[in-house]
N, C-alpha and C positions, 0 to 999 in steps of 0.2 A: 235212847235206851228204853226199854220195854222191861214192864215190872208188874207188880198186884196178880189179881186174878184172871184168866180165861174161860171163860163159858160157852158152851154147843148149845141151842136149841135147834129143834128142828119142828117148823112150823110148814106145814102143806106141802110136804116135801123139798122146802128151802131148808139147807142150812145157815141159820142167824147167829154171826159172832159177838158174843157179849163182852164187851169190856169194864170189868169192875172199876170203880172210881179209884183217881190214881193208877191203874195199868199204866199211861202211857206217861211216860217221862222223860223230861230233855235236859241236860247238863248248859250250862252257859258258856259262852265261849268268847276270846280277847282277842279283840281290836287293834294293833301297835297304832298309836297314835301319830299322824302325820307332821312333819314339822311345816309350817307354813311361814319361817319368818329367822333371822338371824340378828343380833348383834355382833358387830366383832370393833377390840379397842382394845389398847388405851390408844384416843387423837393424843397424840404427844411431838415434843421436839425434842432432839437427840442431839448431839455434837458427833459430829466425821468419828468416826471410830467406836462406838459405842453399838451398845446391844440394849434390846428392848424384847420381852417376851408378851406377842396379842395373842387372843383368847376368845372363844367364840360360845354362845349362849345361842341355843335355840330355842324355841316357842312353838306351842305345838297344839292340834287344831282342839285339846281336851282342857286349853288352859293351864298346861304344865307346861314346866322350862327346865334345862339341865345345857349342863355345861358337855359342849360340845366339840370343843378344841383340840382334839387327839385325831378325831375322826373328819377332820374339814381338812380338804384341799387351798394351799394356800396360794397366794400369786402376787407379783410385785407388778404395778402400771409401769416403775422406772426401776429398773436392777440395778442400772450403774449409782444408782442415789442413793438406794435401800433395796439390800437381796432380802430373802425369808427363806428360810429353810422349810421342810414338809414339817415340821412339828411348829412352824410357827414364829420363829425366833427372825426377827428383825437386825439385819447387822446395817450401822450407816455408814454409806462409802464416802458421797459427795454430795455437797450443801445444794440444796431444791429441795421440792418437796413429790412425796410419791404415794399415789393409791395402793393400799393393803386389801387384798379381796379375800376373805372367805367362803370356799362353795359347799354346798353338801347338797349331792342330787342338783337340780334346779333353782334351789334356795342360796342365797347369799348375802354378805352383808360387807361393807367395806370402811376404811377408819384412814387418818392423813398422818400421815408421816414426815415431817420436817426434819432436814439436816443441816445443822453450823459448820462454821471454821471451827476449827480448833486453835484458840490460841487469835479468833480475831478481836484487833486493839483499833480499828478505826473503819466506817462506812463512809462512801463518798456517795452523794444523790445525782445522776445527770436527767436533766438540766438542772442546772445550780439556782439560777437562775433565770423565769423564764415568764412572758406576758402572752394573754391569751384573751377573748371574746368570750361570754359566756355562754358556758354550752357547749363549750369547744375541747375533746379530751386529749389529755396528756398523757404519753407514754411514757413512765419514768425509769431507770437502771439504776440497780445497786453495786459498786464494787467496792469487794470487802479486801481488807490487809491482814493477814495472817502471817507471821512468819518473813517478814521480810518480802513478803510476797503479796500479789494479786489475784483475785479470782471473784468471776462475776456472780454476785447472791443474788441476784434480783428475784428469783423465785423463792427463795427461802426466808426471804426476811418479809417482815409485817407491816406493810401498808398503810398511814393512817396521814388524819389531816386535822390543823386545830382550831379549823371549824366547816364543821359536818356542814354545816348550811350552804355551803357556797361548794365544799369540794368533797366528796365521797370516791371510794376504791373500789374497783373488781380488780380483784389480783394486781396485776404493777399499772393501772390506768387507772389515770385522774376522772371524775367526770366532775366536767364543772356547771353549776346551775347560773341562769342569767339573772345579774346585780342590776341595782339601780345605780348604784355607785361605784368605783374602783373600790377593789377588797382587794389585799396582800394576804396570802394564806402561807402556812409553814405546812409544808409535806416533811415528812417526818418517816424514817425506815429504821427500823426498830431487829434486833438478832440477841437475843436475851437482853445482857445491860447493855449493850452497844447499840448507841443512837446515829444517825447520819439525818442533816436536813438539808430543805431546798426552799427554794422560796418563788413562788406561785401568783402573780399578779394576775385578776378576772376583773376586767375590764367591761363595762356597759356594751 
């Protein structure tokens, strides 16, 4: 925008335009700032049937954040486990567990989703019982009782061992470290309060 004073001089037959201090002036102008990053949550476990609403938080390249969850594309890694609607809403069908992805543009962020039995009263661990070399991994399986019924958790239930030193988990596999000694370890598969164990011989 142009403003102040204008001046003509005419020197040797040039015309010379004067600009008075202040004549020339510029308005400033806004930048939308870029989002460069997502959160999106709650990591939660849910029971077959149940509903759960995630929510998405951007971050943005000025150091702002706002809630962004209206406006995100949403998408399920396993539908049959856990659908989500376009606004976000989590329904759980069948017990595993499933990626929750929020997009917006190129950006995205994703959060895990677990679903139970409903109604399950007891886990069985296979192998029950089993001996191994150490070093050597174990593939373990959950089937859980619900209702009079069976149906395989292995992906939905929680992994653990009751001593870290000898037996650690990636999802349903043992890895076992090499003993000096025979170690007995309890494997242990955990789906809220319901426990199932096995038992883990590692061997020299």
């Amino acid at each position: 925008m142009l403003g102040g004073r204008i001046k003509l001089r005419v020197v040797a037959g040039s015309v010379i335009l004067l600009l008075a201090a202040g004549a020339i002036g510029c308005e400033g102008f806004f930048v939308d700032p870029v989002l460069t990053s997502m959160a999106v949550g709650p990591q939660v476990t849910i029971e077959q049937g149940a509903t759960v609403q995630m929510s998405a938080v951007g971050t943005y390249n000025d150091g702002s954040s706002s809630n962004i969850s209206s406006s995100t594309y949403w998408s399920s890694s396993s539908p049959d486990i856990a659908q989500v609607s376009k606004s976000g809403m989590v329904t759980a069908m069948s017990p595993g567990q499933a990626t929750i992805t929020g997009s917006s543009g190129t950006v995205s962020g994703s959060t895990t989703v677990t679903v139970t039995l409903v109604g399950l009263t007891n886990i069985q661990v296979s192998p029950a019982n089993f001996a191994v070399t150490g070093g050597t991994p174990v593939t373990y399986t959950a089937t859980g009782t619900a209702n009079g019924q069976q149906f395989d958790i292995t992906s939905s239930v929680t992994w653990t061992s009751n001593n870290q030193n000898v037996v650690t988990f990636s999802g349903n596999i043992a890895n076992t470290q090499s003993v000096q000694a025979t170690t007995v370890v309890t494997i242990v598969a955990t789906s809220g309060n319901i426990q199932g164990t096995a038992t883990l011989r590692v061997n020299p």
